[in-house]
N, CA, C and O atoms as a DFTB+ gen file, in Angstrom:
620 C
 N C O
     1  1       5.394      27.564      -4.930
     2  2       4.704      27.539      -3.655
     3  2       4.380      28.980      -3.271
     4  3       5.236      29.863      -3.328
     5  1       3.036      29.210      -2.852
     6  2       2.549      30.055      -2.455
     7  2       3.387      31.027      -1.167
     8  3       3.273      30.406      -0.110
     9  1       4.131      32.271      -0.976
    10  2       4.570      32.595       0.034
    11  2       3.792      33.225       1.130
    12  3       3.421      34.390       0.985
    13  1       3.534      32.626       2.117
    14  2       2.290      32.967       3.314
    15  2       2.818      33.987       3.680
    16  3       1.977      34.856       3.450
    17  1       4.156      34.698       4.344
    18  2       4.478      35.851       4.739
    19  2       4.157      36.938       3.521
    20  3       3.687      38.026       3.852
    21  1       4.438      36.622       1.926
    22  2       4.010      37.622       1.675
    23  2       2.093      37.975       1.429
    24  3       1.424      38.924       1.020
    25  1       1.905      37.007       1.797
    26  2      -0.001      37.141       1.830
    27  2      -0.230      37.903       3.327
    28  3      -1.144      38.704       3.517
    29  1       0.669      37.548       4.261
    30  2       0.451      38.413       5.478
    31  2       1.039      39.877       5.525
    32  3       0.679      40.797       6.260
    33  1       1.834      39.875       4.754
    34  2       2.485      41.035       4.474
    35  2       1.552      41.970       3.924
    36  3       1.503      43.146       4.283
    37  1       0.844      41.480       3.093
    38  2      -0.133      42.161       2.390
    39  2      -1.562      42.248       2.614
    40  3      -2.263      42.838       1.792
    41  1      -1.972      41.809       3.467
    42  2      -2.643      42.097       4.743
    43  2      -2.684      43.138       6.121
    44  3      -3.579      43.781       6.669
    45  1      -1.262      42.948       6.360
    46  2      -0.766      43.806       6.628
    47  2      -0.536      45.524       6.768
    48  3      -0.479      46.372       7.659
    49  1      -0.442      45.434       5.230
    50  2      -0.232      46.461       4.458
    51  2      -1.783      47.123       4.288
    52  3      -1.918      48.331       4.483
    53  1      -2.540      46.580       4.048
    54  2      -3.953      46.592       3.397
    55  2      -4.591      47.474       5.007
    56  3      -5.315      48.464       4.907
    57  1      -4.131      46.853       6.511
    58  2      -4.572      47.519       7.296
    59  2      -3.954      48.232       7.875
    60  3      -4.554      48.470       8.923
    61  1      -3.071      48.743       7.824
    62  2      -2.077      50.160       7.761
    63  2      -2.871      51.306       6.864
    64  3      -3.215      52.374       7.371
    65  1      -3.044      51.081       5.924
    66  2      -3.542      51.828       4.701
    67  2      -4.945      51.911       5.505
    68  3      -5.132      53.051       5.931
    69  1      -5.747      51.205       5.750
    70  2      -7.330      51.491       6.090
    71  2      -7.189      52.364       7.672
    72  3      -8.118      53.093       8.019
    73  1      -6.072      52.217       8.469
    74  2      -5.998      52.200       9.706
    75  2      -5.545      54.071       9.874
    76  3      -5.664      54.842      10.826
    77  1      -4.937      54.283       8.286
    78  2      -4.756      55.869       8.018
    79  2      -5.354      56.859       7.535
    80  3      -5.143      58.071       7.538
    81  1      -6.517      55.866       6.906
    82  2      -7.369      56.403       5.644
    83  2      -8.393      57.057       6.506
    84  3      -9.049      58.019       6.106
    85  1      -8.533      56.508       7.746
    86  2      -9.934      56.479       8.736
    87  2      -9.562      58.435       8.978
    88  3     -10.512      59.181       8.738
    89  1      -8.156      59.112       9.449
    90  2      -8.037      60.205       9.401
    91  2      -8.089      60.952       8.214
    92  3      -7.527      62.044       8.299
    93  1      -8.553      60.707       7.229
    94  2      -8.296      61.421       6.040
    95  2      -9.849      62.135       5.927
    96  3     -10.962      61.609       5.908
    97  1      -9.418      63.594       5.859
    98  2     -10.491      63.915       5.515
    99  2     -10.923      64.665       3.516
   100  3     -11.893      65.313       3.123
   101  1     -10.042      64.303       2.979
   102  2     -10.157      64.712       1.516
   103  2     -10.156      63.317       0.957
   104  3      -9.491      62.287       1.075
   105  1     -11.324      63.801       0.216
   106  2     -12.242      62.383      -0.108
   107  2     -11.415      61.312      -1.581
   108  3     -11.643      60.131      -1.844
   109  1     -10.514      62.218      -2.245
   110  2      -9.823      61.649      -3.476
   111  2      -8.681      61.047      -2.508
   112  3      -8.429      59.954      -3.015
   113  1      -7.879      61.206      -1.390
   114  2      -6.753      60.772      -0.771
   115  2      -7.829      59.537      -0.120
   116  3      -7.236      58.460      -0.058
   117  1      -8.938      59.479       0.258
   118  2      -9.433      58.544       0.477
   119  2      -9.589      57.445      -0.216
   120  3      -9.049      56.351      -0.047
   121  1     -10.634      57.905      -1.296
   122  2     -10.657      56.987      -2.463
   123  2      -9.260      56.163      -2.616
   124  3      -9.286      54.936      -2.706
   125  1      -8.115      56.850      -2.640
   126  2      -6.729      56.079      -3.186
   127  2      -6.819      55.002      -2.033
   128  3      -6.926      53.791      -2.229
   129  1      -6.770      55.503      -1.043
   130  2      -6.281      54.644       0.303
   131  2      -7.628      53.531      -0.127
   132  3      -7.169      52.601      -0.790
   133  1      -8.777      53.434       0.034
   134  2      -9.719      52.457      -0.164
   135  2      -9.508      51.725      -1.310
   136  3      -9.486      50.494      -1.302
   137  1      -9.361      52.353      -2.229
   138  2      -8.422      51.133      -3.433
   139  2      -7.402      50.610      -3.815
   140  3      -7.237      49.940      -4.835
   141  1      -6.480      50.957      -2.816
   142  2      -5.128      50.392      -2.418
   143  2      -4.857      48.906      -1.748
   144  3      -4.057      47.991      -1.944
   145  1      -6.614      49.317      -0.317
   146  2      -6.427      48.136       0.190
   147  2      -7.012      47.306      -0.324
   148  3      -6.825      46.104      -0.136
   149  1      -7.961      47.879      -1.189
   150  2      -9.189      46.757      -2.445
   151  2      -7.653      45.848      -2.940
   152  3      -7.617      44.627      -2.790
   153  1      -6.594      46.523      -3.456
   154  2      -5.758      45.648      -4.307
   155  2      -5.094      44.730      -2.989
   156  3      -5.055      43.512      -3.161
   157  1      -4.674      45.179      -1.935
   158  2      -3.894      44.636      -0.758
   159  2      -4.764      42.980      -0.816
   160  3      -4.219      41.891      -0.998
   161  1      -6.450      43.284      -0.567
   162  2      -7.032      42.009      -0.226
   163  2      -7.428      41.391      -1.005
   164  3      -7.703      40.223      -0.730
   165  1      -7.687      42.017      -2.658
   166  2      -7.594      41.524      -4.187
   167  2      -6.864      39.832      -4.012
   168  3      -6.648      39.145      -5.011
   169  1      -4.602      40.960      -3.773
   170  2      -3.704      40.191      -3.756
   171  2      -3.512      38.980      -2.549
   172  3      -2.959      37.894      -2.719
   173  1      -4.068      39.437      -1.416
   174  2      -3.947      38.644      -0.575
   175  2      -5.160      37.383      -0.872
   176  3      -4.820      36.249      -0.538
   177  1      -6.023      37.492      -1.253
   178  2      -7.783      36.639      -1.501
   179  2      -6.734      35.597      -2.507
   180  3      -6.342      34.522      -2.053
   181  1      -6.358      36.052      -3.870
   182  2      -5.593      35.360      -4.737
   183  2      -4.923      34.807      -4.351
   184  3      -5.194      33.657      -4.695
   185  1      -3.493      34.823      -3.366
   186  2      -2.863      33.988      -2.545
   187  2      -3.099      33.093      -2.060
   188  3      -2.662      31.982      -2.361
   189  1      -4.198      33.476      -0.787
   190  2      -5.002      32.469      -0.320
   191  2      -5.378      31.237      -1.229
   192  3      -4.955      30.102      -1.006
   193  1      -6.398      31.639      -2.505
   194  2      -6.386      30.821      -3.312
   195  2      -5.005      29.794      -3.952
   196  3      -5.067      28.565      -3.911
   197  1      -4.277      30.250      -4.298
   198  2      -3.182      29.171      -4.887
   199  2      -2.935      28.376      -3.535
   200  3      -2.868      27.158      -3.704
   201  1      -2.818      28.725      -2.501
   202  2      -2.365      28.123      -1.553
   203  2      -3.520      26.876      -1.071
   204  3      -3.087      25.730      -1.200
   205  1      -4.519      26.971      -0.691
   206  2      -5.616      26.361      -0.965
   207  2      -5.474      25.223      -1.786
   208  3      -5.853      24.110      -1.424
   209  1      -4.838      25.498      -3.095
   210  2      -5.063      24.892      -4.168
   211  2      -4.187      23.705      -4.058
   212  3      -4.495      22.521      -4.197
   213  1      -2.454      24.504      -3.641
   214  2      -1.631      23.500      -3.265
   215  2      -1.839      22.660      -1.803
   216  3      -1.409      21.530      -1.574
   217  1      -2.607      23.511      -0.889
   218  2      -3.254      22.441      -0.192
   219  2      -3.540      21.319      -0.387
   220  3      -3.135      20.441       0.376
   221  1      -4.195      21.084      -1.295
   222  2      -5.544      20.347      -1.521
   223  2      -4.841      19.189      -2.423
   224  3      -5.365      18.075      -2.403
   225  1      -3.767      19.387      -3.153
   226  2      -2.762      18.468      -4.395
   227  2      -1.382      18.040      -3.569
   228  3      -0.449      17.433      -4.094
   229  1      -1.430      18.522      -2.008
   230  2      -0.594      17.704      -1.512
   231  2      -1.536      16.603      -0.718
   232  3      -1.337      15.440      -1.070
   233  1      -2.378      16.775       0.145
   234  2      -3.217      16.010       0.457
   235  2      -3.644      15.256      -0.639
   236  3      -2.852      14.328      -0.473
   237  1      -4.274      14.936      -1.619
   238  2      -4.270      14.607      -2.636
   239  2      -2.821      13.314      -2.580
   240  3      -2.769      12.184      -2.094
   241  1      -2.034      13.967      -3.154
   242  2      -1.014      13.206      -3.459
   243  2      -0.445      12.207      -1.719
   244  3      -0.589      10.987      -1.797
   245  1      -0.015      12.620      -0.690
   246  2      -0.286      12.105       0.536
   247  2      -0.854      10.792       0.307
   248  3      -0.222       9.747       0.154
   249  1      -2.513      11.002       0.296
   250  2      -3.394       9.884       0.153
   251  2      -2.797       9.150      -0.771
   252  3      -2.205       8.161      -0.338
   253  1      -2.764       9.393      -2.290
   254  2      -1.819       8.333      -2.702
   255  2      -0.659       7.558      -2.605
   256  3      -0.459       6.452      -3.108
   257  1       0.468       8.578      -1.564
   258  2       1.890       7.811      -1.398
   259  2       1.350       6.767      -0.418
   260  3       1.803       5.627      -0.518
   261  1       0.449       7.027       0.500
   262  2      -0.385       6.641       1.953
   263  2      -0.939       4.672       0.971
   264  3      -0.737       3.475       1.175
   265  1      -1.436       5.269       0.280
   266  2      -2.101       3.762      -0.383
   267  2      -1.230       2.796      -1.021
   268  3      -1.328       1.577      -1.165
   269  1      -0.379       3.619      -1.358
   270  2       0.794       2.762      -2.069
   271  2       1.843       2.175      -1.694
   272  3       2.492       1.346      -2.330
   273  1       2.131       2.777      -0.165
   274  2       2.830       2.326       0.954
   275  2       1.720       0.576       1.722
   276  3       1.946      -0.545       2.177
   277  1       0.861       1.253       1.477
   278  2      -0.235       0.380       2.242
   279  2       0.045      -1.050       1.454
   280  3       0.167      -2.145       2.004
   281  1       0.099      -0.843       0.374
   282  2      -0.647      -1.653      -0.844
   283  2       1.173      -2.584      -0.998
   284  3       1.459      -3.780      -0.947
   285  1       1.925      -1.500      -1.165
   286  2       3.158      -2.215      -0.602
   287  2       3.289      -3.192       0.997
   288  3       3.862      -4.281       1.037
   289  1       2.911      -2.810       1.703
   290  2       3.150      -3.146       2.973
   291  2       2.601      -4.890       3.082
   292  3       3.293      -5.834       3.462
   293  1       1.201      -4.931       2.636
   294  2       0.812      -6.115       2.298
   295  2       1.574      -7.253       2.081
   296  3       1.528      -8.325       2.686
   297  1       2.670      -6.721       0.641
   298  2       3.465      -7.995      -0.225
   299  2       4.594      -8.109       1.226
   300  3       5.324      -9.100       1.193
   301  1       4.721      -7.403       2.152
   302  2       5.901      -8.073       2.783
   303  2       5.922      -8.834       3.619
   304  3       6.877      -9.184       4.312
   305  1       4.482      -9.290       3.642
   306  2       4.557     -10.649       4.049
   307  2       4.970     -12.057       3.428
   308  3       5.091     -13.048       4.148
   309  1       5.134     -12.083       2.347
   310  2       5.653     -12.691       1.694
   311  2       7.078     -12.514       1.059
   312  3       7.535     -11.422       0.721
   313  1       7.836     -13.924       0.915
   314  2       8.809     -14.068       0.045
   315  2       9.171     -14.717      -1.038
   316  3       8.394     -15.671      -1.076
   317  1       9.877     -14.783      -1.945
   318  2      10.116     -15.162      -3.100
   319  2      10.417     -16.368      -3.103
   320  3      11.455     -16.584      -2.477
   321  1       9.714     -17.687      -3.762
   322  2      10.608     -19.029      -3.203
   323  2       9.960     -19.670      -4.238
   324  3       8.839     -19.590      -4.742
   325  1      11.387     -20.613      -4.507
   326  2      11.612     -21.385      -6.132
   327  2      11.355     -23.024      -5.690
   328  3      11.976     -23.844      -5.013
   329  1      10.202     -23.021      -6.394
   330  2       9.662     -24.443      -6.418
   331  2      10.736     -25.039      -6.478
   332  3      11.813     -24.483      -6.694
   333  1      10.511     -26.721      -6.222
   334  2      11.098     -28.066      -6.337
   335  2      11.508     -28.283      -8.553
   336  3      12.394     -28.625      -9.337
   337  1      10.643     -27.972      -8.521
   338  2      10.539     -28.036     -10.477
   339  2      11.280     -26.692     -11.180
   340  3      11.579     -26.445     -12.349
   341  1      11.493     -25.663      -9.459
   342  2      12.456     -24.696     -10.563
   343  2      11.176     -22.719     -10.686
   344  3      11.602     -21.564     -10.697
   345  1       9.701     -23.214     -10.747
   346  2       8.910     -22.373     -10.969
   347  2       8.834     -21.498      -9.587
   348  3       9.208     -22.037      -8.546
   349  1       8.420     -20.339      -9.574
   350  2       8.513     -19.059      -8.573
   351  2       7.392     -19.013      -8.253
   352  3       6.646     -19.344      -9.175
   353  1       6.729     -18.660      -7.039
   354  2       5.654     -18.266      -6.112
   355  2       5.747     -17.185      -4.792
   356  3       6.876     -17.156      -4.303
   357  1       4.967     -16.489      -4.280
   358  2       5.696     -15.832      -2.929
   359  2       4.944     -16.403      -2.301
   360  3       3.732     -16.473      -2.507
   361  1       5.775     -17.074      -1.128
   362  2       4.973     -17.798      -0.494
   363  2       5.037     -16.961       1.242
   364  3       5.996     -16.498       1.860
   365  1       4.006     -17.026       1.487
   366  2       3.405     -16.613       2.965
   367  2       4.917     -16.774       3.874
   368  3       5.653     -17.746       3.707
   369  1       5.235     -15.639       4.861
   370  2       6.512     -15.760       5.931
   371  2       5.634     -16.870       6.782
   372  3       4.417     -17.056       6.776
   373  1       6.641     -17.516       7.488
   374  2       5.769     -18.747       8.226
   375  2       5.473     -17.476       9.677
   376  3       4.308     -17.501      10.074
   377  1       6.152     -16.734      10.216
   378  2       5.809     -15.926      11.072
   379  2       4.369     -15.002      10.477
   380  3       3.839     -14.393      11.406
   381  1       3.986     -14.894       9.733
   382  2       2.505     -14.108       9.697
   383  2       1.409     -15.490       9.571
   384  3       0.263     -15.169       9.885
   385  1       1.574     -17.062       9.142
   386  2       0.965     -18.023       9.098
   387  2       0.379     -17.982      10.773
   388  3       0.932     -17.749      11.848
   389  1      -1.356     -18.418      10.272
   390  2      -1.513     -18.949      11.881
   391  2      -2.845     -19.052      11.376
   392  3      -3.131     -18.708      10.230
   393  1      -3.745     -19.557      12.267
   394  2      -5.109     -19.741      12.895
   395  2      -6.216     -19.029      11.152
   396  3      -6.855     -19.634      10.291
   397  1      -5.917     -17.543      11.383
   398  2      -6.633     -16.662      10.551
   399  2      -5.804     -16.231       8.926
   400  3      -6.204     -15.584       7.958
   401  1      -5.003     -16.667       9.107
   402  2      -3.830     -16.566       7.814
   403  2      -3.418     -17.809       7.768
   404  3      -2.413     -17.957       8.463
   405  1      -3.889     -19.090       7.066
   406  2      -3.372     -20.337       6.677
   407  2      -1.816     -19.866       5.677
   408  3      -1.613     -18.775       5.143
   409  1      -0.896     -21.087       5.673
   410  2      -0.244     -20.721       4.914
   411  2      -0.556     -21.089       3.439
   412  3      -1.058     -22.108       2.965
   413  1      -0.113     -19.968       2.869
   414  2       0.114     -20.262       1.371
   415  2       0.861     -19.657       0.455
   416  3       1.942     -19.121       0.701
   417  1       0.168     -19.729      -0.961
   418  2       1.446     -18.747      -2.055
   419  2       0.225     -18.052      -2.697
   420  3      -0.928     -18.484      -2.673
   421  1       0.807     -16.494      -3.483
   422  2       0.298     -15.836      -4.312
   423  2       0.803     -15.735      -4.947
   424  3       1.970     -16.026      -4.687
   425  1       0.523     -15.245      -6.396
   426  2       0.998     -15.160      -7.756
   427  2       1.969     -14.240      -8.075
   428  3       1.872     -13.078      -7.681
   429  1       3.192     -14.744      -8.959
   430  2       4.232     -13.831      -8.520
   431  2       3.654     -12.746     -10.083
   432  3       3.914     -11.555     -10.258
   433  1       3.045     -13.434     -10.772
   434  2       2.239     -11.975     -11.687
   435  2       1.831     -10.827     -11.636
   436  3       2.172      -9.667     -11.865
   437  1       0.492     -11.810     -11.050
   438  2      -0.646     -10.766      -9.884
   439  2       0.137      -9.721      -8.783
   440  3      -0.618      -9.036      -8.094
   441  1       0.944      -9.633      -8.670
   442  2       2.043      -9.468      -7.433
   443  2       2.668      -8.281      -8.478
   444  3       2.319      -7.107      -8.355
   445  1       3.072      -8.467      -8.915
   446  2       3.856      -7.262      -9.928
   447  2       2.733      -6.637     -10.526
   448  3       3.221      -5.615     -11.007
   449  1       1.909      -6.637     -10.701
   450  2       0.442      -6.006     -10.914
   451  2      -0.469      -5.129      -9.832
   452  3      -1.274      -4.223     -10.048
   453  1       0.022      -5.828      -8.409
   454  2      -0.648      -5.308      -7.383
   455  2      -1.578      -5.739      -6.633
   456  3      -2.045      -5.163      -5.651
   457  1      -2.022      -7.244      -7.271
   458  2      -2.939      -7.638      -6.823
   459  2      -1.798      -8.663      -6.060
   460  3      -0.599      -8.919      -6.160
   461  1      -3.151      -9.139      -5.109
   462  2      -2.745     -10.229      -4.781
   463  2      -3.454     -11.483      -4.220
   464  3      -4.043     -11.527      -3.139
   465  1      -3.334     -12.371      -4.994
   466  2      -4.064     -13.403      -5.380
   467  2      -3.936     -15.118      -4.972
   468  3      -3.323     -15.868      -5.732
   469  1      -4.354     -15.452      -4.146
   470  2      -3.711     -16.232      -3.857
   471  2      -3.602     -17.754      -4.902
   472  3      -4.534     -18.073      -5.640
   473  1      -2.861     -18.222      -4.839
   474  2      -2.691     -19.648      -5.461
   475  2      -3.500     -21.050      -5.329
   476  3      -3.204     -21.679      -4.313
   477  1      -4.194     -21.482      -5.936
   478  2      -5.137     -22.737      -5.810
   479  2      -3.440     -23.954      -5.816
   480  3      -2.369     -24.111      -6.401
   481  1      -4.178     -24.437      -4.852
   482  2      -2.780     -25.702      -5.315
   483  2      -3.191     -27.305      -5.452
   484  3      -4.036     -27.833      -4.729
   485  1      -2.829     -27.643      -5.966
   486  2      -3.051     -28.622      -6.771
   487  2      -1.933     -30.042      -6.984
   488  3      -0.746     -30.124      -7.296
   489  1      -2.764     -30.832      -6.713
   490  2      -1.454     -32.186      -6.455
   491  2       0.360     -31.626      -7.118
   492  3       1.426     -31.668      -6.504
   493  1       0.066     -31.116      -8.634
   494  2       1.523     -31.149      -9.106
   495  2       2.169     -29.284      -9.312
   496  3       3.303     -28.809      -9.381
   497  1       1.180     -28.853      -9.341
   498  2       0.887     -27.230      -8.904
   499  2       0.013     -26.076      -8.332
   500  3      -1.028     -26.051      -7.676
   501  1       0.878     -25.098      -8.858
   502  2      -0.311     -24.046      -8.071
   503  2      -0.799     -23.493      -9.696
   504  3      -0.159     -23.609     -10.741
   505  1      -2.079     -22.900      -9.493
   506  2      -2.934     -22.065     -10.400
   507  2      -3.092     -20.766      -9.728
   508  3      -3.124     -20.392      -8.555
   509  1      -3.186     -20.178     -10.949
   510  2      -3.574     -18.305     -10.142
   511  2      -5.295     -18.285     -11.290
   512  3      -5.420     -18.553     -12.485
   513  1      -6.428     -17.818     -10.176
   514  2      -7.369     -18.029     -10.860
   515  2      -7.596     -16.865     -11.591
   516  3      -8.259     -16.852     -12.628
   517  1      -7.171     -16.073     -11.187
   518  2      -7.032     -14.264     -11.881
   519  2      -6.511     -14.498     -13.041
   520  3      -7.312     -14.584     -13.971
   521  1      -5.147     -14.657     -13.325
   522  2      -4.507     -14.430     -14.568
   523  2      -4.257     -15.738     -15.112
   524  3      -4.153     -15.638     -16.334
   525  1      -4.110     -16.977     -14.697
   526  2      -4.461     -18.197     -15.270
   527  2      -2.749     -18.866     -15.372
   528  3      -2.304     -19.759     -16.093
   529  1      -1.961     -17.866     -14.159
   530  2      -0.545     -18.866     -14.641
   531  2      -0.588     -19.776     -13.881
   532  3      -1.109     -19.606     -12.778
   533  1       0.074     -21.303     -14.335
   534  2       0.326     -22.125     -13.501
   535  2       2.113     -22.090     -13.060
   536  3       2.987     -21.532     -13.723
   537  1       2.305     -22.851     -11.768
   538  2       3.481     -22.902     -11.447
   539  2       3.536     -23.730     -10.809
   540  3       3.126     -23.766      -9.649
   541  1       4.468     -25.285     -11.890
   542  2       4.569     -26.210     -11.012
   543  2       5.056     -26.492      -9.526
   544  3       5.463     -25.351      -9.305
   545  1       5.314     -27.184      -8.337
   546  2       5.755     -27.033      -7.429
   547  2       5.994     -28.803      -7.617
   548  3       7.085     -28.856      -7.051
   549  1       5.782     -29.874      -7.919
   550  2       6.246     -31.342      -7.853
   551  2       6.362     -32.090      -9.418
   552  3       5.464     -32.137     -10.258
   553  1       7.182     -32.422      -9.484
   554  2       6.851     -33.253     -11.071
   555  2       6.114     -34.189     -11.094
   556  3       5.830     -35.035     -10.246
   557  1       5.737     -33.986     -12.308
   558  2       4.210     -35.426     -12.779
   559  2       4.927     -36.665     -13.121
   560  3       5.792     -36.694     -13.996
   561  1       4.578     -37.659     -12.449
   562  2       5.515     -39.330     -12.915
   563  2       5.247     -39.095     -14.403
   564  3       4.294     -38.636     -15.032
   565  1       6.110     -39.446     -14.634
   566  2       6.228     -39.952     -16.711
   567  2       6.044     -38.932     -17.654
   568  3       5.628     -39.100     -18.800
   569  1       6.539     -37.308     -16.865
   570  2       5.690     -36.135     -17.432
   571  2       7.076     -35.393     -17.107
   572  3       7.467     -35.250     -15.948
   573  1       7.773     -34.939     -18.208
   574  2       8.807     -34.309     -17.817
   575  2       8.534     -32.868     -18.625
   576  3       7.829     -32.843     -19.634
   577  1       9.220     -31.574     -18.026
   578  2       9.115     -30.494     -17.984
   579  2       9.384     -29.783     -18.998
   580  3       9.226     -29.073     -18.005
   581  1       9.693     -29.055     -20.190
   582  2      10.636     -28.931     -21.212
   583  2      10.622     -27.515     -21.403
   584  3       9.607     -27.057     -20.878
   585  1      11.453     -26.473     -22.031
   586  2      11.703     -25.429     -22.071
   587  2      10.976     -24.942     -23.301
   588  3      10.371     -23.870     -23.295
   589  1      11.043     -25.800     -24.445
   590  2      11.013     -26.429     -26.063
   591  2      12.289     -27.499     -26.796
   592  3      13.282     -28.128     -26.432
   593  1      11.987     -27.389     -27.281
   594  2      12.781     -28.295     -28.626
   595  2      14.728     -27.764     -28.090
   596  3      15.150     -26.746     -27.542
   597  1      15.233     -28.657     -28.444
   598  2      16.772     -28.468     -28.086
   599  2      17.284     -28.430     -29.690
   600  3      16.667     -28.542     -30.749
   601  1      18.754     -28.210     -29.358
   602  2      19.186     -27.830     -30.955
   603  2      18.952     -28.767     -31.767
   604  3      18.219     -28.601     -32.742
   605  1      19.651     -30.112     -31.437
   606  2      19.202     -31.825     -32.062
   607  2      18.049     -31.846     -32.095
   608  3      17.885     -32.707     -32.960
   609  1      16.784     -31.450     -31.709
   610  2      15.601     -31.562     -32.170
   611  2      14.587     -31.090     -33.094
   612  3      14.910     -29.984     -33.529
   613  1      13.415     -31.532     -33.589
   614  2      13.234     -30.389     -34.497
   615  2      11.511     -30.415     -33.883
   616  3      10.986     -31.376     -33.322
   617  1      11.115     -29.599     -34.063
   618  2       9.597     -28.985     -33.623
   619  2       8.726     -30.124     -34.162
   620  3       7.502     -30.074     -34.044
């Protein structure tokens, strides 16, 4: 990090030196003093610059913690809740549900991705139209659920 006292310091310095030089009447003690403060505002101009620079990459970065907070802030309207069949959705807090926010669920995918997407639902589930997972929420009569094949079974 750029140190501002010593950029003022050297500023400072730069008009001390010009502020003495003005009595000088031998023109080589001059010269020194005039290129002394050339380096004083050289060093101080350069300062300025880095500082500037880190200006500009904290703002920078800011805006991003700023969006990502934002972008976070969104999902907390929602919570995590395990279907009837066992499958995961975040479904809408009933306190943010109303009028302009129907309730519903978004994709717990899309959701770990950043997006957020809401869920088509559907007599025996929900669909995410983005990434294409389904997640049952009721079982299908005569349609049972399966993980795969059990040890006694064979493919």
């Amino acid at each position: 990090m750029v140190d501002i006292l010593a950029i003022g310091t050297g500023l400072k310095t730069a008009y001390n030196i010009g502020k003495a030089a003005k009595d000088l009447d031998d023109q080589v003690r001059l010269n020194t003093a005039i290129s002394e403060i050339m380096d004083q505002l050289t060093q101080a101009q350069f300062g300025l610059m880095d500082m500037q620079l880190q200006y500009q990459q904290l703002v920078d970065e800011n805006k991003e913690l700023k969006e990502k907070l934002n972008k976070e802030e969104r999902f907390d309207q929602y919570r995590l809740f395990r279907t009837a069949v066992g499958h995961h959705v975040y479904m809408l807090k009933n306190e943010f549900a109303g009028r302009d926010e129907p309730l519903h669920a978004i994709c717990v995918q899309c959701r770990e991705d950043g997006r957020r997407s809401v869920l088509q639902e559907g007599e025996y589930s929900y669909y995410c139209t983005v990434c294409r997972t389904e997640a049952s929420h009721k079982r299908q009569p005569g349609y049972s659920i399966s993980s795969g094949p059990t040890y006694d079974e064979h493919w």
